[in-house]
Structure formats: structure tokens, C-alpha cells
C-alpha positions in Angstrom: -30.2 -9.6 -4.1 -26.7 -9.7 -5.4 -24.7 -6.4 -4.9 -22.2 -5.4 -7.7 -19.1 -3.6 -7.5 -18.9 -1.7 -11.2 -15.9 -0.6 -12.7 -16.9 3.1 -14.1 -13.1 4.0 -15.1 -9.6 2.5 -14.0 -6.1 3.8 -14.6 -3.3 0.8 -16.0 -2.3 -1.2 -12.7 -5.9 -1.6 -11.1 -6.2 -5.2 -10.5 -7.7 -7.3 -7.9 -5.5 -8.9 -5.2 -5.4 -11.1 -2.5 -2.8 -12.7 -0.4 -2.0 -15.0 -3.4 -1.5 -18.7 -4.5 1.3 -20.4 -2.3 2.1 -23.5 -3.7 2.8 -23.5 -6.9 6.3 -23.1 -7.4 6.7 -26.3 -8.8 4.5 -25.4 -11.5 6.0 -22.1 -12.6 3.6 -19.9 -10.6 5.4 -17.7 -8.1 2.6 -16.8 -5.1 1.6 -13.6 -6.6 -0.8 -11.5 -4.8 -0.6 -8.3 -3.1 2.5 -6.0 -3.1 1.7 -5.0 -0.1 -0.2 -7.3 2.5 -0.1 -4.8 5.6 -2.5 -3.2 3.6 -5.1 -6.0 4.0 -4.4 -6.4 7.6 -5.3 -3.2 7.7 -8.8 -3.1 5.9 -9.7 -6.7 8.1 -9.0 -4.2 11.4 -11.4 -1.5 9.9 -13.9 -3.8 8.7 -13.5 -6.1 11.4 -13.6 -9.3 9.4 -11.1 -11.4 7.4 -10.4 -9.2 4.0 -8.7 -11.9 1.2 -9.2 -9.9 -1.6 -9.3 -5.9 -2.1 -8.6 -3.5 -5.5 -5.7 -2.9 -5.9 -4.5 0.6 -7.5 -0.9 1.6 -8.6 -0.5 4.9 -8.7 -3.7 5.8 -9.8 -7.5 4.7 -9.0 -10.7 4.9 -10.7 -13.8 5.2 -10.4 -16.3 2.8 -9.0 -20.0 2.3 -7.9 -22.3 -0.1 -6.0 -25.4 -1.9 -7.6 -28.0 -4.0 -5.8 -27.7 -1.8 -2.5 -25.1 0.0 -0.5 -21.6 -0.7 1.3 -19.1 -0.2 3.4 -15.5 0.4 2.3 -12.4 0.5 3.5 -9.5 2.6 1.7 -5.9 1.2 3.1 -2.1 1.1 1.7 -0.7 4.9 -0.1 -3.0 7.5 0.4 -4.8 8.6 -2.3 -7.2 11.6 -3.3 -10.7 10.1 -3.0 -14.4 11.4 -2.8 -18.2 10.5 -2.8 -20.5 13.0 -4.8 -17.7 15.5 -4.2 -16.8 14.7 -0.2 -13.4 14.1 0.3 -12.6 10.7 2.1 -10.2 10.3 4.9 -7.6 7.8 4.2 -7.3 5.2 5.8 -10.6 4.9 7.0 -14.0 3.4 6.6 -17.0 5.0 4.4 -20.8 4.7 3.9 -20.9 4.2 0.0 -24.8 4.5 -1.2 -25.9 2.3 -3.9 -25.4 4.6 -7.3 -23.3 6.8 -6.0 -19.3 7.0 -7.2 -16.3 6.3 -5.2 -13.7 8.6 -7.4 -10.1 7.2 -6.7 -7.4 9.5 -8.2 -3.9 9.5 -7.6 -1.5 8.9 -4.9 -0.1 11.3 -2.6 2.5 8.9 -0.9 3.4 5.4 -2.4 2.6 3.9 -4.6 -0.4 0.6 -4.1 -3.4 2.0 -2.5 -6.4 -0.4 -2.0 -10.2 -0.9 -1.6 -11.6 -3.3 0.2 -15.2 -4.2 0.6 -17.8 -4.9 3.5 -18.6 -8.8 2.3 -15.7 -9.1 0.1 -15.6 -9.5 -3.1 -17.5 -12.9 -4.5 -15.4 -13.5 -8.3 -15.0 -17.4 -9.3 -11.5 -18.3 -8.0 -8.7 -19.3 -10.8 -6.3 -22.2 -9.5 -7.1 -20.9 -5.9 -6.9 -17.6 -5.6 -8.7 -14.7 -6.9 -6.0 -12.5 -7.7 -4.5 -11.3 -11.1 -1.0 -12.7 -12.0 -0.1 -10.1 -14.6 3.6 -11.7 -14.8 1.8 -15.7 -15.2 -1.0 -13.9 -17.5 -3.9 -14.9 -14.9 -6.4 -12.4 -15.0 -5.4 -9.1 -16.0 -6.1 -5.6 -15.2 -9.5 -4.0 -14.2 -11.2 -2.0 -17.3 -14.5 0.6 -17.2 -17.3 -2.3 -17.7 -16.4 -4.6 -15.3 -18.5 -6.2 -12.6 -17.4 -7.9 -9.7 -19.8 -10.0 -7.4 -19.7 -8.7 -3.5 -20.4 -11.0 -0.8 -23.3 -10.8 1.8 -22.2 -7.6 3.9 -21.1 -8.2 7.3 -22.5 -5.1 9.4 -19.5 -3.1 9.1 -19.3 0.6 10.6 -18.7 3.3 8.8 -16.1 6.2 9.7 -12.8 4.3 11.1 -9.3 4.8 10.8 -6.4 4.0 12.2 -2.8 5.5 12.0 -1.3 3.4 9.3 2.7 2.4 9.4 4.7 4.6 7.6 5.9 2.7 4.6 5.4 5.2 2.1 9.0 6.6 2.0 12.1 4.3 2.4 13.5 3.7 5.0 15.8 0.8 6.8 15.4 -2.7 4.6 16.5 -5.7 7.1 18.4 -8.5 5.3 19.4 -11.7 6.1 22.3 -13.9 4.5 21.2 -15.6 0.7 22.6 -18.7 -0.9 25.6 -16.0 -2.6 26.3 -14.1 0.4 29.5 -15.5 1.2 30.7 -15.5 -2.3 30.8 -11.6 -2.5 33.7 -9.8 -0.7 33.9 -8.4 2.4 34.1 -5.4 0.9 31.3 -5.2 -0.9 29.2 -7.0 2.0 30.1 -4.1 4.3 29.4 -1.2 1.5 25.7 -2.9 1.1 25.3 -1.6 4.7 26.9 1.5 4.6 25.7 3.1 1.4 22.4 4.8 0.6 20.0 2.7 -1.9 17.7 4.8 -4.3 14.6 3.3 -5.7 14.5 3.4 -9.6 11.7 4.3 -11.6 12.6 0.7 -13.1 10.1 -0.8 -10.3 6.6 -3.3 -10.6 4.8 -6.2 -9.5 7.8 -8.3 -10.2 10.9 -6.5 -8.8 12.7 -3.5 -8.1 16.0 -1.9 -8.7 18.0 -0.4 -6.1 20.8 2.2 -7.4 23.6 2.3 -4.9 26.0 5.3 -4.2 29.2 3.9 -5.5 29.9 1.1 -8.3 28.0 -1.6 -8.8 28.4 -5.3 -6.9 29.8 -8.7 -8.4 30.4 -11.8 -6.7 33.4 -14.3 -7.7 32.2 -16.6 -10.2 28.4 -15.1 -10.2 28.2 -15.3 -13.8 28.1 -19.5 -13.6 25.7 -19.6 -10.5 23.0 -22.9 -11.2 19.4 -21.6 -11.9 17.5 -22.4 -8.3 14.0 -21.3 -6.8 14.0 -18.1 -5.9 11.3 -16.4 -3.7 10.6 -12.6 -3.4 12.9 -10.7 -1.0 15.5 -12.0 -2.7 18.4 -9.3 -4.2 19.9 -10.0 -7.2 22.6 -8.6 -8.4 21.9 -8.3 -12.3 24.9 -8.9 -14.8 27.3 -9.4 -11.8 29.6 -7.8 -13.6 30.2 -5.0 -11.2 29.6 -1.7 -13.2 26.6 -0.3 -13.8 25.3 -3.4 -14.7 25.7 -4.9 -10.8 22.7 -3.3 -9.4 20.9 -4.5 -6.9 17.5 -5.9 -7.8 14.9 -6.9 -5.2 12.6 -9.4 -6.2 8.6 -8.8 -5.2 5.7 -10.4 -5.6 5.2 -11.7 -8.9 8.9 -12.8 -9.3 9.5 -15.4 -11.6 10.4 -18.8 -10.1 13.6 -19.3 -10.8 16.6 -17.3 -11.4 20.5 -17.8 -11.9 21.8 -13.9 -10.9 24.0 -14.2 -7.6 21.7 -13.7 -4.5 23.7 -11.1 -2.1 20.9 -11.3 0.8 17.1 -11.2 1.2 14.8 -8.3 2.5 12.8 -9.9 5.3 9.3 -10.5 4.5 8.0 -7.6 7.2 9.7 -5.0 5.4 8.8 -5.9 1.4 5.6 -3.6 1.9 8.1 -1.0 2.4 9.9 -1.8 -1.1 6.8 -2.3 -2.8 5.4 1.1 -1.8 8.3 3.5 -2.0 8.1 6.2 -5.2 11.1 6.1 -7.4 13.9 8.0 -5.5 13.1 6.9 -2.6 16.0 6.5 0.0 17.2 3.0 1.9 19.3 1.7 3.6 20.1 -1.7 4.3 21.4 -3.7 6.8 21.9 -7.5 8.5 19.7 -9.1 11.3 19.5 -12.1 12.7 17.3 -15.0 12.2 15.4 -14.3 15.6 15.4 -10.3 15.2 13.4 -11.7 11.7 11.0 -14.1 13.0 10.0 -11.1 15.8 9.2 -8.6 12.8 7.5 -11.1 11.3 5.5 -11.8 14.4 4.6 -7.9 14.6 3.8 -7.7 11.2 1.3 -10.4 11.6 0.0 -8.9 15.0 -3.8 -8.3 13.8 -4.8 -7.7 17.9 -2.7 -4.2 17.5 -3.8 -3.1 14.3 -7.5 -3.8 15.9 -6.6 -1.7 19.0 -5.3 1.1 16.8 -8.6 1.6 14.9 -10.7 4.6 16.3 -13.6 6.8 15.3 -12.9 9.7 12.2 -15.0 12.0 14.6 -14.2 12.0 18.1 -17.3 11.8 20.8 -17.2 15.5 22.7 -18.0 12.9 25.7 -14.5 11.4 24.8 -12.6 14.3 25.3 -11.5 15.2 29.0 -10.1 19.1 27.8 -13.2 19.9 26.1 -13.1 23.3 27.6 -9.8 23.8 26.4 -10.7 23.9 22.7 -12.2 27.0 20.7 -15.3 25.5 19.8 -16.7 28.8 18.6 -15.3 31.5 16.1 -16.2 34.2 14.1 -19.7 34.8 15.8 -21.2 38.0 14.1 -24.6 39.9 14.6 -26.0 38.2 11.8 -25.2 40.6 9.0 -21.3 41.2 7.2 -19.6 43.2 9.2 -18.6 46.8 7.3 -15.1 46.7 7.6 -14.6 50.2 7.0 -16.8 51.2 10.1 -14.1 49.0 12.5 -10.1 49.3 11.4 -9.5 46.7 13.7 -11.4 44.2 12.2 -10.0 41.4 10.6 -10.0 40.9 6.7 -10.0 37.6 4.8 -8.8 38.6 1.0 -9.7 34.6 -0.2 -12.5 33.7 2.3 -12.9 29.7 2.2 -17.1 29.1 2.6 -16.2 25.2 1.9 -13.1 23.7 4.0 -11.3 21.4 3.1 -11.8 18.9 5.8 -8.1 17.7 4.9 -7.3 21.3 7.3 -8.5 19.6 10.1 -12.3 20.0 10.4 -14.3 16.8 10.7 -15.0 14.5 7.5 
């Protein structure tokens, strides 16, 4: 029997999303895919088995339900508030979802793309090889309430996982390498691209996103006659070249268009797009110049799946697992069985807001 993934709700930018369609340059199709890959890795690790296609949510999520049986999910990239019939979810992690109940998505609380990945994957008819939605190439489109996706044959995955995701949520350092302009920018302006703090506009998508510098804005020496030449993302722009406001820095993503005639002044290393990609408008950056080997090493990392399969571990630790058991308070507030009159004791304690339902956010086991 076929199992279903059905689209209850979904907020604009909920599309599905895999690692793309490399190839196609020639044809006007840039690779597409997902803005942030990592994130994939990461539900392959939790699932334990190749993940090439997951939802995709900017921002915001949805709600969402099994048919035809139950799952196993895996919720990966920016955190986001989630729940099953009212239980909050851990992010990121791994969770039992029962066929009819709802998986409620809403919306982030760092970044910007969080995803969902399913135990089988997901089983839609591929378009010119890939199952993901080029919004930019008008392939597919966004996900809408009605909407049923075919899942593949589940795979035995386990239920409550997680692993301690990379922090790419916030800015950070973006490493560069030299672009066909480089050298046709001054000195000057090469050495203020490493020395002044980036902010993330709210001018940011699938396509691209600006970067407002500190100080004026950047122009290279005849970077309003540059040729029109393939472009991939990672590439920085610098828009109007004039050198004003108009000279921004504009990093090019994962549905970039193919070709482009801005002056390039260097390109974010594949490893660190993620960390463009899910950034919230305002966030901070920096920038600087690696080499070509420092590059290929991140890369390396990035594609290390053995680590990120070492990293996973259990939502709820095993007691047997835990060599200072003794050490913890594992039982508090122990009363006679009745509520305590605290009148008859001064030194008891009082609770004005008692909690009867923790949030298992404070710490308590999901």
C-alpha cells in the first residue's frame, strides 16, 4: 500500500528540494536545489540512508500528515517550533509520525530553511532529473494545502535521534577565493572586503543575497563593460559597479541565473553558502581569502557524512549510559500525597505560576 505525505497547510516558500540538476547550464537551468545541503547530510545521518529530496520551509512550515500507514521523520536545517497532537518535537531529531496524525511546522526560531525529510523518501515523478522546484526556471512551484506526495517503501528508520547540528544559523566568517574580476578592483577596496563587517539584507532568496558593507559601496575599473560569462552560485557581484550605494555586494545562491555581466570580486566557498543561505536579515559577516587547498579541505569536511553519522545520539539518554548517575537529583518535590498547607509550614516553598505541563524545551525528556 502506497503511503502519502498530505499537504494540510503551507506558508509561501514550502517547496520540495533535493541536491538539484547539475548539468544544465548550457541550457539556461542553473543547478537549483537546496539552499542549504548540510541540511540533507544531516537527515541521511538521522535516517541512516541516502536523503535526495526533503520539504523545504522558509521561514515558516505547515502542516502535514501521513496516509496509507505511519513514518519516520527527520526535522534538520533552522530550528523551527514543531509538534505532534500537541508534543513538542526536538529539532533536529527523528520522530515516530502515526498515520492521521499532524506534523504542525510553524516558524523559525534561528534561520531561515528548515526541512523535513522522510523515512523512504519521497517517490514524485522526476522533471528533467531532479525532483526539485526551480521557482527562478518556473519548474514546479511551491507546496499548497491539497497536495499529495508519493513516499517511498520505508527503510526501518529509528525514531528519537539527534545530533548537534553546525551552527549556521547566525553569520559568521564567509571564506572567499579570487573570481574572474578580482584583480580588476583596487587594493583598496580588496583589503576593505576583509576588514569590514557585512550585514545580510532583508533583500535575500533562492536566487541571491545582498550583503550591506560598513563603508561605500565597491566598483571595479571598467566593471560596467565586463562580457556576460557563466556564472555559478558563490559568486559576489558587485551590482551597478558604480561604487555608491549602488556597489553592494551580492552573493549569488542556488537558483542563480546562468549568466551575468556584474564584475565578480571573489566567490564564497561552496562549504560556507549554507551559512549565507540561512542567516536572518541583519545578520553579521565577515569575509575573508583562503587558499585553494584551505577550500578543497572545507569542502572535504563538509562532505564528511562518517562525522555527522558519529555525531547522531539518542533524544533520551539510557540511565545505563550514564556513569554519574548518582550525581543527578532524580527525585524532587516528594509530598505525603496531599497539597501541603502552606500556612501550617513558613518555610515551605511557594510556586505563584505552578507549571503541571513542562515544557520539555526546559530540559525534561521529549
Amino acid at each position: 500500500m502506497t503511503r502519502w505525505l498530505a499537504v494540510t497547510a503551507a506558508h509561501a516558500g514550502v517547496t520540495m528540494q533535493d541536491r538539484g540538476r547539475p548539468g544544465l547550464l548550457a541550457s539556461g537551468v542553473s543547478r537549483g536545489g537546496a539552499a542549504d545541503p548540510l541540511a540533507l547530510d544531516e537527515a541521511a545521518a538521522l535516517l541512516g540512508q541516502p536523503v535526495t529530496e526533503a520539504i523545504e520551509m522558509a521561514a515558516q512550515g505547515g502542516r502535514f500528515h501521513v496516509d496509507g500507514g505511519a513514518a519516520v521523520v527527520a526535522l534538520t536545517g533552522a530550528p523551527m517550533r514543531a509538534e505532534i497532537a500537541g508534543a513538542r518535537l526536538a529539532w533536529p531529531g527523528t520522530h515516530r509520525l502515526p498515520e492521521g496524525a499532524t506534523l504542525s511546522v510553524g516558524p523559525a526560531t534561528a534561520g531561515t530553511y528548515g526541512y523535513l525529510a522522510l523515512d523512504g523518501g519521497i517517490a514524485a515523478e522526476p522533471l528533467l532529473g531532479a525532483r526539485s522546484a526551480h521557482l527562478a526556471a518556473g519548474i514546479g512551484g511551491p507546496l499548497a494545502a491539497g497536495d499529495r506526495l508519493p513516499l517511498g517503501e520505508g527503510r526501518g528508520a529509528q525514531a528519537g535521534l539527534t545530533l548537534d547540528a553546525d551552527d549556521r544559523f547566525s553569520g559568521g566568517v564567509l571564506r572567499l577565493l579570487p573570481s574572474a574580476q578580482t584583480d580588476a578592483f583596487p587594493s583598496e577596496q580588496i583589503a576593505r572586503l576583509e576588514s569590514e563587517t557585512f550585514t545580510k539584507d532583508r533583500r535575500a532568496n533562492r536566487q541571491g543575497a545582498r550583503l550591506v558593507p560598513e563603508g561605500a559601496g565597491f566598483a571595479a575599473e571598467g566593471g560596467l563593460s565586463v562580457t556576460s560569462e557563466a556564472i555559478v552560485p558563490g559568486d559576489i557581484q558587485i551590482v551597478g559597479g558604480g561604487g555608491g550605494a549602488d556597489g553592494q555586494p551580492f552573493v549569488l545562491l542556488a537558483e542563480c541565473q546562468t549568466t551575468g555581466g556584474y564584475p565578480r570580486i571573489a566567490t564564497v566557498i561552496s562549504a560556507d553558502l549554507p551559512r549565507v543561505a540561512q542567516a536572518p536579515p541583519g545578520a553579521a559577516f565577515r569575509l575573508r581569502f583562503v587558499t585553494l587547498a584551505e577550500a578543497l579541505a572545507a569542502r572535504r569536511a563538509a562532505r564528511d557524512h562518517g562525522a555527522l553519522s558519529r555525531a547522531i545520539r539518542p533524544l533520551v539518554r539510557d540511565p545505563a549510559d550514564i556513569p554519574d548517575l548518582l550525581g543527578y537529583r532524580l527525585i524532587d518535590g516528594v509530598t505525603s500525597g496531599h497539597d501541603p498547607d502552606p500556612a501550617a509550614d513558613p518555610d515551605q516553598d511557594q510556586d505563584p505560576d505552578p507549571d503541571p505541563d513542562p515544557d520539555p524545551d526546559d530540559g525534561g525528556p521529549t
